[in-house]
FITORDREN-333338 format. One record per residue (C-alpha): x, y, z. Coordinates in pm, whole numbers, plus 50000, padded with zeros to 5 digits. Example, Ala and Ser with C-alpha at 12.3 -4.5 7.8 and 13.67 -1.06 7.14 Angstrom:
2
512304955050780 513674989450714 
This chain:
254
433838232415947 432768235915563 432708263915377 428998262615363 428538256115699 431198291715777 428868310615551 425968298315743 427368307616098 428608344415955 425258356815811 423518345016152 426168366816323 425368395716128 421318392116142 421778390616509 423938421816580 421798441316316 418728428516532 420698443916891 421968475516740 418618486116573 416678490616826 419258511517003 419778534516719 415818542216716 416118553317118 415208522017265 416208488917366 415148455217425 415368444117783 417628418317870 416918398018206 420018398318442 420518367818678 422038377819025 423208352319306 424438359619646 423438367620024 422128402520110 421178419220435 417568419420502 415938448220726 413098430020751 414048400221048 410738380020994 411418369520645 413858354520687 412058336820990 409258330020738 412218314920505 413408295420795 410118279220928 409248267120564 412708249420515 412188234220870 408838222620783 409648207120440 412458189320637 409838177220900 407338165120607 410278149020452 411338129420749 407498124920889 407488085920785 410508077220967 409398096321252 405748081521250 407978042521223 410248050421490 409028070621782 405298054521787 404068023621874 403228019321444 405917993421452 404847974321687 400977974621573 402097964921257 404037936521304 402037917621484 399397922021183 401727903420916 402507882121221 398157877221235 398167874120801 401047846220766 400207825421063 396567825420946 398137816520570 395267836520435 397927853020162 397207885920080 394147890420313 393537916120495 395287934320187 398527950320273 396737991820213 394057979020500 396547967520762 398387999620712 395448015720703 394318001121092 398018004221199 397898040921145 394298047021348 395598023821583 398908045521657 396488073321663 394248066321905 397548049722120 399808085622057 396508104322102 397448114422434 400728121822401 399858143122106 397548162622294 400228165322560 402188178722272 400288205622153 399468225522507 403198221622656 404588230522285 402758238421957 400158266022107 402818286122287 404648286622027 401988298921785 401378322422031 404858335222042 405518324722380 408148302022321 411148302922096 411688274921814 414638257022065 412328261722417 409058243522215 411248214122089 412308207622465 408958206722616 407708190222314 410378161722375 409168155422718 405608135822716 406928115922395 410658108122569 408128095022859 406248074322617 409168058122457 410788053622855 408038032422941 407918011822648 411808005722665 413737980122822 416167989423050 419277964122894 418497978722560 418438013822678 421828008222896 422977989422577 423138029322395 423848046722672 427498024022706 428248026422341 427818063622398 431478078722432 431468111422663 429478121522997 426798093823087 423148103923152 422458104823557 419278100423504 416628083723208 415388116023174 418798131523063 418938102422792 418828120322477 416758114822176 419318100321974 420318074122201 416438065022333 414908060921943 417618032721902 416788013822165 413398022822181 413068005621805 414867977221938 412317969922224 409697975422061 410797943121786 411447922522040 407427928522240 406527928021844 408417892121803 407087879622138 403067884222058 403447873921691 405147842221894 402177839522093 399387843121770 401487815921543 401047787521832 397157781121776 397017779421399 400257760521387 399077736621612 396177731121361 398557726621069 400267699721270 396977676421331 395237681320981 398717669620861 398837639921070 395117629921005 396077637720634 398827617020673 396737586220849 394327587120576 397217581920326 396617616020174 400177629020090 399487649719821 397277670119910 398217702620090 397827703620428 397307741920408 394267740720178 392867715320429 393577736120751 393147775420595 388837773820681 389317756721003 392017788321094 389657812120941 386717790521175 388257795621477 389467826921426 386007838421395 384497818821640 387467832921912 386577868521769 390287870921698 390587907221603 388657917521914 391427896722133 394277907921914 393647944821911 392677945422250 396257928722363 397717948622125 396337983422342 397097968522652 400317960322587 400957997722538 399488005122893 
């Protein structure tokens, strides 16, 4: 450090304890905030039931995606619409916000009842104090473990329940939630797969003859796909396509 820069420091020093020790010599003081960390005893047992329920919540928000993807049938739904978009080559149409947008009203009205279920067995006793935090979760497991049951395959779920070390399940209804949202997710890729299996054979049958007339015609470079995309979009229309779609899409949750 240079001289300059000692000098410097020093008088700063000085203007700083002659700015603390005035005030004190006059009878008063400037207050200083204190910072104090730790764990206390509170009298009071509902705040820190109040703190409690808030961190639970922001947990639930946080993780309200995953659970919306992996215990409904949103995965499903939505599949099978980018399934619908490529087979139809049609690009970016329906835009990606839209399908999103009709796989979520879709899951609603699908979860609707089970929701419902959900909020009599669970959510209003609890509000109304007559069920602790741990006695709501278990009755509010119930309708949707029955949903995801009947929407599971049995190899898939005995696929979980084997690679589960420990006491096995007697029944489906002792399966717990971490082994059932595995194999749930599972099933419902492979019913997803199958359908979007099912969509792709009509329009790709239509690829095959334009490209064989195309190709009789001598036409080889020019794209089959901008020949066949308005005949898809044609029949499509003409089949009312999202009427069948949607429809087989609901019943396949029944």
């Amino acid at each position: 450090m240079t001289p300059r820069n000692k000098w410097i420091v020093f008088l700063l020093a000085v203007v700083l304890g002659l700015t603390l020790a005035w005030p004190a010599s006059n009878g008063w003081a400037i207050p200083l905030p204190t910072i104090q960390v730790g764990i206390d005893d509170v009298d009071e047992p509902e705040t820190v039931s109040s703190a409690l329920q808030i961190l639970i919540l922001l947990t639930v928000l946080a993780l309200a995606p995953s659970i919306l993807i992996m215990t409904t049938s949103f995965s499903r739904i939505i599949i099978v619409l980018s399934f619908l978009r490529q087979a139809m080559g049609t690009q970016q149409t329906p835009p990606t916000q839209v399908l999103i947008g009709l796989g979520l009203f879709l899951t609603l009205f699908v979860m609707s009842p089970i929701w419902t279920e959900i909020n009599e067995l669970a959510l209003q006793p609890y509000l109304a104090e007559e069920l602790s935090q741990v006695d709501a979760l278990k009755q509010a497991e119930g309708p949707l473990k029955k949903f995801m049951l009947r929407q599971t395959r049995e190899k898939d779920l005995s696929l979980f329940v084997n690679l589960v070390s420990g006491e096995k399940p007697e029944t489906s209804a002792d399966v717990s939630m971490s082994t059932l949202i595995p194999a749930f997710i599972i099933s419902e890729l492979k019913t997803a797969f199958q359908i979007g299996f099912l969509i792709y054979i009509p329009f790709l049958i239509l690829d095959m003859v334009v490209a064989s007339i195309l190709l009789s015609m001598g036409m080889m470079m020019l794209p089959p796909v901008l020949i066949s995309l308005p005949f898809k979009l044609m029949l499509f229309v003409m089949v009312d396509g999202w009427y069948l779609t949607v429809g087989s899409l609901m019943k396949s949750f029944s």
